[in-house]
NUSETI-592809 format. One record per residue (C-alpha): x, z, y. Coordinates in pm, whole numbers, plus 32768, in hexadecimal, padded with zeros to 4 digits. Example, Ala and Ser with C-alpha at 12.3 -4.5 7.8 and 13.67 -1.06 7.14 Angstrom:
! NUSETI-592809
84CE830C7E3E855782CA7F96
This chain:
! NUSETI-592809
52B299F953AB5181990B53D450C49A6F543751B39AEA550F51C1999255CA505C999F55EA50159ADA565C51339AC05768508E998C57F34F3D9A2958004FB69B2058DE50629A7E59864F07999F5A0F4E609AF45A0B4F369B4A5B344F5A99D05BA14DC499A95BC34D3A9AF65BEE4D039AC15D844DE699F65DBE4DB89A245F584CA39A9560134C1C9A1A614C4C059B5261DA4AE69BC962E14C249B7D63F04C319C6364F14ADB9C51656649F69DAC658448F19CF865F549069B76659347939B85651947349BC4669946409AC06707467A9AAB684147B89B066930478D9C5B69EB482A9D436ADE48FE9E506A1D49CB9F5B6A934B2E9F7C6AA04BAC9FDE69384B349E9668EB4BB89D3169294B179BE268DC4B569AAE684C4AA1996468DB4ACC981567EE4A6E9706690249F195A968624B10950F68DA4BEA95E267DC4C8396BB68BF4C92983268BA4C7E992969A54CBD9A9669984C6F9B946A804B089C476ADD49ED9BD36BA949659C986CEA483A9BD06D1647329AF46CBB45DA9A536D10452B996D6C45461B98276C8D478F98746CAE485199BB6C43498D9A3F6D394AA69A7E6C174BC79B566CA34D229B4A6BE64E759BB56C4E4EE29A8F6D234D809A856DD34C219A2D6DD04B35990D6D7E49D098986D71499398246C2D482A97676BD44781981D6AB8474596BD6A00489196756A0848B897BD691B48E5975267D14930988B671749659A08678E4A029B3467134A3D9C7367714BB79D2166F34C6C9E3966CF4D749E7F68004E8C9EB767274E649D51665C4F159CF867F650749D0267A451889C89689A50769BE16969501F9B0568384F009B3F676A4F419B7265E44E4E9B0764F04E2B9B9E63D64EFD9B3362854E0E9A6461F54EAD9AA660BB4E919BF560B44DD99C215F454F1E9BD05E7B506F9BF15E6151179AA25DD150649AA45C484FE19C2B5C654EA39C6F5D314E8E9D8E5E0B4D4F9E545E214CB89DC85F694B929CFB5F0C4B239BAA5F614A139BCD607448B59B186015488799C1604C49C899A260944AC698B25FB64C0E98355F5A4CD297025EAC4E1C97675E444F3696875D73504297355CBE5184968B5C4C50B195445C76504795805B3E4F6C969F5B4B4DF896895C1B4CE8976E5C644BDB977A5D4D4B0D98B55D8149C999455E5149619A7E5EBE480B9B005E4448019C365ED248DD9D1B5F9249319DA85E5949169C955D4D49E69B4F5D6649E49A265C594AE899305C154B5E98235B004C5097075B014D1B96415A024E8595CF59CD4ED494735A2450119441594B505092F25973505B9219582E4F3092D357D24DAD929657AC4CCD935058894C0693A157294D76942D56D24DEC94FC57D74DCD967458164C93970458994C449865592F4B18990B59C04B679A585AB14A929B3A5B1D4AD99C845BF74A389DB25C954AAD9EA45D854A849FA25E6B4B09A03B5FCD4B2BA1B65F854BAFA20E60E94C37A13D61FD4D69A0E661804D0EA1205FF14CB49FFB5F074C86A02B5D7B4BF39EE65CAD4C0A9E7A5B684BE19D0C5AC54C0A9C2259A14C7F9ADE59604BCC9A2D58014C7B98F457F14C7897E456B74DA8976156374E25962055534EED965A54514FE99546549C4F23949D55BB4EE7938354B64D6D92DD54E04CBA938553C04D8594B053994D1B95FC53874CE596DE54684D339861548C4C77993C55494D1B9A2C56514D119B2457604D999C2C58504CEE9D5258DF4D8A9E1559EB4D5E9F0C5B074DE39F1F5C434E16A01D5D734E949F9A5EC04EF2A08F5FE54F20A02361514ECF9F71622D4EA99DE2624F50149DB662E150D39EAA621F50719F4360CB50CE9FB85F53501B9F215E0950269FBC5CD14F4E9F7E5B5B4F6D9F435A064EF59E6858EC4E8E9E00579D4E8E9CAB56FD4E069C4855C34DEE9AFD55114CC29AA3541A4C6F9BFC54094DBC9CA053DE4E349D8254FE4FBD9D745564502E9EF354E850D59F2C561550629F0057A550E59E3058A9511C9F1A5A04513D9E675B8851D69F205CA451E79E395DD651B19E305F82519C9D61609452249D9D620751EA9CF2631A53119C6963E652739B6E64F3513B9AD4653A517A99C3644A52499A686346522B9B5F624053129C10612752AF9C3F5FC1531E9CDD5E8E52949CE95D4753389D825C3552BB9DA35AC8530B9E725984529C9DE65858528F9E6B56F053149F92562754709F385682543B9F3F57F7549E9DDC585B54949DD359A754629C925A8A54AF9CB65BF354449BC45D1D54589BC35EAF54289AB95FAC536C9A4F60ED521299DE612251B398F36250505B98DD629F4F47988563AB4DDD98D063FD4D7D982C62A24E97979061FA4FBE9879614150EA97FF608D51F698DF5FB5535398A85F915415998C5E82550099E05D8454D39A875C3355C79B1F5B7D55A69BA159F256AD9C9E59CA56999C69586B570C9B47588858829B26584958AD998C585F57FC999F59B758E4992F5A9A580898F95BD856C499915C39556798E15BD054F898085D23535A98405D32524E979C5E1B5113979D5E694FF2970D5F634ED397BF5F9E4D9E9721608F4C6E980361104B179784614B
Protein backbone atom coordinates (compact mmCIF):
# COMPACT_ATOMS: atom_id res chain seq x y z
CA UNK A 1 0.00 0.00 0.00
CA UNK A 2 2.92 2.29 1.16
CA UNK A 3 4.26 1.53 -2.70
CA UNK A 4 1.29 2.07 -4.36
CA UNK A 5 0.78 5.46 -2.44
CA UNK A 6 4.10 6.41 -3.43
CA UNK A 7 4.29 5.74 -6.78
CA UNK A 8 0.79 7.43 -7.37
CA UNK A 9 2.12 10.60 -5.86
CA UNK A 10 5.23 10.57 -7.91
CA UNK A 11 3.30 10.73 -10.87
CA UNK A 12 1.25 12.60 -10.05
CA UNK A 13 4.29 15.69 -9.60
CA UNK A 14 5.72 14.12 -12.75
CA UNK A 15 2.77 15.59 -14.57
CA UNK A 16 2.30 18.48 -11.91
CA UNK A 17 6.10 19.83 -12.58
CA UNK A 18 7.13 18.64 -15.86
CA UNK A 19 6.50 22.32 -17.62
CA UNK A 20 4.27 23.42 -15.78
CA UNK A 21 3.49 26.56 -18.37
CA UNK A 22 5.55 28.05 -20.84
CA UNK A 23 5.99 31.53 -21.70
CA UNK A 24 5.65 31.00 -25.08
CA UNK A 25 7.57 33.08 -28.01
CA UNK A 26 3.78 35.00 -28.14
CA UNK A 27 2.79 35.77 -31.35
CA UNK A 28 5.74 37.55 -32.50
CA UNK A 29 7.66 36.36 -36.00
CA UNK A 30 9.93 38.83 -35.60
CA UNK A 31 10.19 40.13 -31.85
CA UNK A 32 14.09 39.86 -32.09
CA UNK A 33 13.85 42.81 -34.78
CA UNK A 34 16.00 45.66 -33.68
CA UNK A 35 14.54 48.18 -35.01
CA UNK A 36 10.76 48.91 -36.36
CA UNK A 37 10.46 48.64 -40.26
CA UNK A 38 8.14 48.97 -43.12
CA UNK A 39 6.54 45.48 -43.95
CA UNK A 40 4.11 44.51 -46.36
CA UNK A 41 0.66 43.67 -46.00
CA UNK A 42 0.45 39.96 -44.69
CA UNK A 43 1.98 41.40 -41.81
CA UNK A 44 0.72 43.59 -38.90
CA UNK A 45 2.65 45.17 -36.04
CA UNK A 46 2.62 45.58 -32.60
CA UNK A 47 4.11 48.94 -30.95
CA UNK A 48 4.55 48.79 -26.86
CA UNK A 49 4.79 52.71 -26.22
CA UNK A 50 6.61 53.62 -22.74
CA UNK A 51 3.60 54.82 -21.50
CA UNK A 52 2.15 51.14 -21.50
CA UNK A 53 -0.08 51.44 -24.17
CA UNK A 54 -0.40 49.30 -27.25
CA UNK A 55 -1.01 49.87 -30.55
CA UNK A 56 -1.76 47.61 -33.40
CA UNK A 57 -1.81 48.25 -36.87
CA UNK A 58 1.26 48.78 -39.55
CA UNK A 59 3.43 51.67 -40.21
CA UNK A 60 3.71 53.46 -43.78
CA UNK A 61 6.53 55.55 -42.95
CA UNK A 62 9.43 56.61 -41.18
CA UNK A 63 12.55 58.93 -40.97
CA UNK A 64 14.93 58.94 -38.36
CA UNK A 65 12.59 60.80 -35.54
CA UNK A 66 8.90 59.84 -35.61
CA UNK A 67 7.19 56.75 -37.38
CA UNK A 68 3.39 57.33 -39.11
CA UNK A 69 1.51 54.04 -37.58
CA UNK A 70 -1.76 53.35 -39.51
CA UNK A 71 -4.53 51.15 -37.74
CA UNK A 72 -8.11 50.67 -38.49
CA UNK A 73 -9.63 53.77 -36.93
CA UNK A 74 -6.75 56.01 -38.46
CA UNK A 75 -3.35 57.22 -38.42
CA UNK A 76 -0.71 58.66 -36.08
CA UNK A 77 2.80 59.97 -35.75
CA UNK A 78 4.38 58.13 -33.23
CA UNK A 79 8.19 59.23 -31.92
CA UNK A 80 10.53 56.30 -32.30
CA UNK A 81 11.81 56.90 -28.55
CA UNK A 82 8.66 56.65 -27.32
CA UNK A 83 8.80 52.84 -28.74
CA UNK A 84 9.39 50.68 -26.06
CA UNK A 85 9.05 47.29 -27.55
CA UNK A 86 8.00 46.03 -31.24
CA UNK A 87 6.71 43.05 -32.77
CA UNK A 88 5.71 41.92 -35.80
CA UNK A 89 2.38 39.12 -35.83
CA UNK A 90 0.61 36.90 -37.62
CA UNK A 91 -2.83 38.40 -39.24
CA UNK A 92 -4.91 35.74 -38.02
CA UNK A 93 -3.76 36.17 -34.09
CA UNK A 94 -6.59 39.58 -35.10
CA UNK A 95 -9.72 38.12 -34.06
CA UNK A 96 -13.01 40.17 -33.77
CA UNK A 97 -10.90 43.35 -34.00
CA UNK A 98 -9.07 42.30 -30.76
CA UNK A 99 -5.76 40.94 -30.75
CA UNK A 100 -5.28 37.37 -29.03
CA UNK A 101 -2.20 36.53 -27.37
CA UNK A 102 -1.12 33.49 -27.23
CA UNK A 103 -2.10 30.92 -24.18
CA UNK A 104 0.70 31.42 -22.19
CA UNK A 105 0.06 28.18 -20.80
CA UNK A 106 0.18 26.33 -23.61
CA UNK A 107 2.99 23.53 -22.44
CA UNK A 108 0.50 21.65 -20.08
CA UNK A 109 -2.66 20.54 -19.54
CA UNK A 110 -3.68 20.87 -15.67
CA UNK A 111 -0.83 18.08 -14.02
CA UNK A 112 0.14 16.43 -17.68
CA UNK A 113 2.55 18.38 -19.94
CA UNK A 114 1.98 18.59 -23.50
CA UNK A 115 4.87 18.37 -25.90
CA UNK A 116 5.43 22.11 -26.73
CA UNK A 117 8.61 23.12 -25.13
CA UNK A 118 9.59 25.91 -22.99
CA UNK A 119 11.38 28.51 -25.25
CA UNK A 120 15.09 29.51 -23.95
CA UNK A 121 15.55 31.94 -21.48
CA UNK A 122 12.28 32.00 -20.94
CA UNK A 123 10.62 30.99 -17.29
CA UNK A 124 7.82 30.24 -15.12
CA UNK A 125 6.60 30.10 -11.27
CA UNK A 126 3.69 28.00 -10.92
CA UNK A 127 1.71 26.95 -7.40
CA UNK A 128 -0.41 23.95 -7.37
CA UNK A 129 -3.07 23.28 -4.73
CA UNK A 130 -1.01 25.89 -2.65
CA UNK A 131 0.88 23.27 -1.74
CA UNK A 132 2.79 22.26 -4.63
CA UNK A 133 5.75 24.85 -6.27
CA UNK A 134 8.03 24.76 -9.11
CA UNK A 135 9.91 27.15 -10.96
CA UNK A 136 11.57 26.27 -14.25
CA UNK A 137 13.99 27.85 -17.18
CA UNK A 138 14.52 27.22 -20.55
CA UNK A 139 18.08 26.25 -21.69
CA UNK A 140 17.61 25.71 -25.02
CA UNK A 141 14.83 25.51 -27.48
CA UNK A 142 14.86 22.03 -26.87
CA UNK A 143 16.03 21.46 -23.25
CA UNK A 144 14.13 23.01 -20.24
CA UNK A 145 15.09 22.49 -16.38
CA UNK A 146 12.92 22.74 -13.47
CA UNK A 147 12.73 21.74 -9.56
CA UNK A 148 10.56 22.80 -6.72
CA UNK A 149 9.46 21.40 -3.34
CA UNK A 150 6.21 20.83 -1.40
CA UNK A 151 5.37 23.28 1.21
CA UNK A 152 3.00 21.13 3.38
CA UNK A 153 2.45 23.17 6.09
CA UNK A 154 3.40 21.72 9.60
CA UNK A 155 6.43 20.59 7.92
CA UNK A 156 10.27 21.46 7.85
CA UNK A 157 11.67 22.69 4.72
CA UNK A 158 14.55 19.84 5.46
CA UNK A 159 11.22 17.57 5.48
CA UNK A 160 9.22 18.28 2.65
CA UNK A 161 9.16 16.78 -0.87
CA UNK A 162 11.71 17.71 -3.37
CA UNK A 163 11.85 17.14 -7.24
CA UNK A 164 14.21 18.03 -9.98
CA UNK A 165 12.59 17.96 -13.83
CA UNK A 166 14.20 18.04 -16.70
CA UNK A 167 12.72 17.82 -20.44
CA UNK A 168 13.66 17.77 -24.08
CA UNK A 169 11.72 18.11 -27.10
CA UNK A 170 11.31 18.65 -30.49
CA UNK A 171 8.95 20.38 -33.33
CA UNK A 172 8.64 17.63 -36.05
CA UNK A 173 6.30 19.73 -38.35
CA UNK A 174 4.30 22.81 -37.76
CA UNK A 175 1.79 21.63 -35.78
CA UNK A 176 3.78 18.29 -34.38
CA UNK A 177 5.47 18.21 -30.91
CA UNK A 178 7.03 14.86 -29.36
CA UNK A 179 9.19 15.31 -25.89
CA UNK A 180 9.96 13.24 -23.26
CA UNK A 181 11.01 14.04 -19.45
CA UNK A 182 11.59 12.90 -15.91
CA UNK A 183 10.82 13.91 -12.65
CA UNK A 184 13.64 12.44 -9.71
CA UNK A 185 12.17 13.66 -6.68
CA UNK A 186 13.24 12.65 -2.79
CA UNK A 187 10.77 11.69 -0.43
CA UNK A 188 10.40 11.36 3.66
CA UNK A 189 9.21 8.53 4.92
CA UNK A 190 6.72 10.12 7.33
CA UNK A 191 7.87 13.79 6.85
CA UNK A 192 9.34 13.37 10.43
CA UNK A 193 12.91 15.44 10.84
CA UNK A 194 15.38 12.57 10.58
CA UNK A 195 13.40 10.17 8.69
CA UNK A 196 14.29 8.41 5.81
CA UNK A 197 14.04 9.11 2.66
CA UNK A 198 13.00 7.09 -0.59
CA UNK A 199 14.14 7.81 -3.77
CA UNK A 200 11.69 8.25 -6.81
CA UNK A 201 10.87 9.08 -10.29
CA UNK A 202 8.75 9.26 -13.45
CA UNK A 203 9.82 9.16 -16.98
CA UNK A 204 7.45 9.91 -19.68
CA UNK A 205 6.92 10.93 -23.29
CA UNK A 206 4.73 13.08 -24.82
CA UNK A 207 3.23 14.01 -28.40
CA UNK A 208 1.13 17.15 -28.78
CA UNK A 209 -0.74 17.95 -32.14
CA UNK A 210 -2.18 21.39 -33.03
CA UNK A 211 -1.95 24.32 -32.85
CA UNK A 212 -1.48 26.87 -29.79
CA UNK A 213 -5.35 27.51 -29.45
CA UNK A 214 -6.74 24.19 -30.09
CA UNK A 215 -4.90 20.81 -29.80
CA UNK A 216 -4.76 16.94 -28.64
CA UNK A 217 -2.01 15.50 -26.04
CA UNK A 218 -1.29 12.11 -25.69
CA UNK A 219 1.89 9.90 -23.68
CA UNK A 220 2.61 7.42 -21.36
CA UNK A 221 4.68 6.62 -18.32
CA UNK A 222 6.69 4.71 -15.93
CA UNK A 223 7.32 5.31 -12.27
CA UNK A 224 9.58 3.62 -10.09
CA UNK A 225 10.49 4.07 -6.46
CA UNK A 226 14.12 3.22 -5.04
CA UNK A 227 14.79 1.35 -7.99
CA UNK A 228 11.65 -0.61 -8.46
CA UNK A 229 9.55 0.20 -11.59
CA UNK A 230 5.51 0.25 -11.22
CA UNK A 231 4.60 -3.11 -13.53
CA UNK A 232 2.10 -1.36 -15.23
CA UNK A 233 2.06 2.36 -17.17
CA UNK A 234 0.16 5.32 -16.52
CA UNK A 235 -1.49 6.70 -20.14
CA UNK A 236 -2.83 10.74 -20.60
CA UNK A 237 -5.21 11.68 -23.30
CA UNK A 238 -6.15 15.38 -22.92
CA UNK A 239 -6.86 19.00 -25.17
CA UNK A 240 -7.35 22.39 -24.91
CA UNK A 241 -9.76 24.76 -27.05
CA UNK A 242 -9.91 28.04 -27.17
CA UNK A 243 -13.26 29.80 -26.49
CA UNK A 244 -12.40 33.70 -26.12
CA UNK A 245 -9.55 35.79 -25.83
CA UNK A 246 -9.32 35.23 -22.18
CA UNK A 247 -10.63 31.78 -21.80
CA UNK A 248 -9.70 28.37 -22.56
CA UNK A 249 -11.19 24.63 -22.11
CA UNK A 250 -9.22 21.71 -20.86
CA UNK A 251 -9.48 18.12 -20.35
CA UNK A 252 -7.22 15.72 -19.05
CA UNK A 253 -8.06 12.31 -18.57
CA UNK A 254 -5.83 9.46 -17.20
CA UNK A 255 -5.76 5.54 -17.09
CA UNK A 256 -3.76 4.13 -14.60
CA UNK A 257 -2.66 0.53 -13.87
CA UNK A 258 -3.50 -3.01 -15.01
CA UNK A 259 -7.04 -2.53 -14.05
CA UNK A 260 -7.62 0.55 -16.13
CA UNK A 261 -8.68 3.10 -13.50
CA UNK A 262 -9.54 5.85 -15.16
CA UNK A 263 -9.55 9.56 -13.77
CA UNK A 264 -11.35 12.10 -15.78
CA UNK A 265 -11.08 16.07 -15.52
CA UNK A 266 -12.43 19.27 -17.55
CA UNK A 267 -12.58 22.87 -16.74
CA UNK A 268 -11.65 26.45 -17.90
CA UNK A 269 -8.44 28.25 -17.93
CA UNK A 270 -8.29 32.18 -17.72
CA UNK A 271 -5.21 33.68 -18.64
CA UNK A 272 -3.31 36.92 -19.84
CA UNK A 273 -0.13 37.94 -21.62
CA UNK A 274 1.88 36.26 -18.65
CA UNK A 275 -0.25 35.16 -15.92
CA UNK A 276 -2.66 31.75 -16.31
CA UNK A 277 -4.94 30.33 -13.76
CA UNK A 278 -6.98 26.78 -13.97
CA UNK A 279 -10.19 26.04 -12.63
CA UNK A 280 -11.37 22.19 -12.74
CA UNK A 281 -12.93 19.17 -11.65
CA UNK A 282 -11.61 15.63 -11.38
CA UNK A 283 -13.49 12.80 -11.22
CA UNK A 284 -12.09 8.97 -10.33
CA UNK A 285 -14.62 6.69 -11.69
CA UNK A 286 -13.38 4.19 -9.47
CA UNK A 287 -14.42 5.78 -6.98
CA UNK A 288 -17.80 4.65 -5.64
CA UNK A 289 -18.06 7.00 -2.25
CA UNK A 290 -17.38 10.05 -4.55
CA UNK A 291 -20.20 12.00 -4.33
CA UNK A 292 -18.99 15.32 -5.96
CA UNK A 293 -16.25 15.96 -8.38
CA UNK A 294 -12.52 16.84 -7.07
CA UNK A 295 -12.33 21.01 -7.23
CA UNK A 296 -8.44 21.71 -8.61
CA UNK A 297 -6.47 25.07 -8.99
CA UNK A 298 -3.70 26.38 -10.03
CA UNK A 299 -1.59 29.80 -10.71
CA UNK A 300 0.90 29.91 -13.07
CA UNK A 301 3.24 33.39 -13.62
CA UNK A 302 5.65 33.83 -16.78
CA UNK A 303 8.82 35.74 -16.71
Amino acid sequence: MRVSCLLFLVASLAFVTCEASAAPRQTALRSSAPEPRIVDSTLLQRLTLTDGSVVIGRIISMDSTNIVFDMRDGSMTIRRDAIKAYEELSPERIKYGEFWFTNPNRTRLFFAPTARMLPMNKGYFADYYLFFAVAGWGVTDNFSLGGGMTLLPGVSIGQQIKYVIPKVGFKLDSNVFLAVGALIASIPDDFDEGSDRASAGFLYSMTTLGTDDNSFTAGVGYGFLDGDWAENPAFVIGGEARMSRRTSFVSENWIIGGETESILSGGIRFFGESIAVDLAFWYPTTADDLKFPIPYVDFVYNF
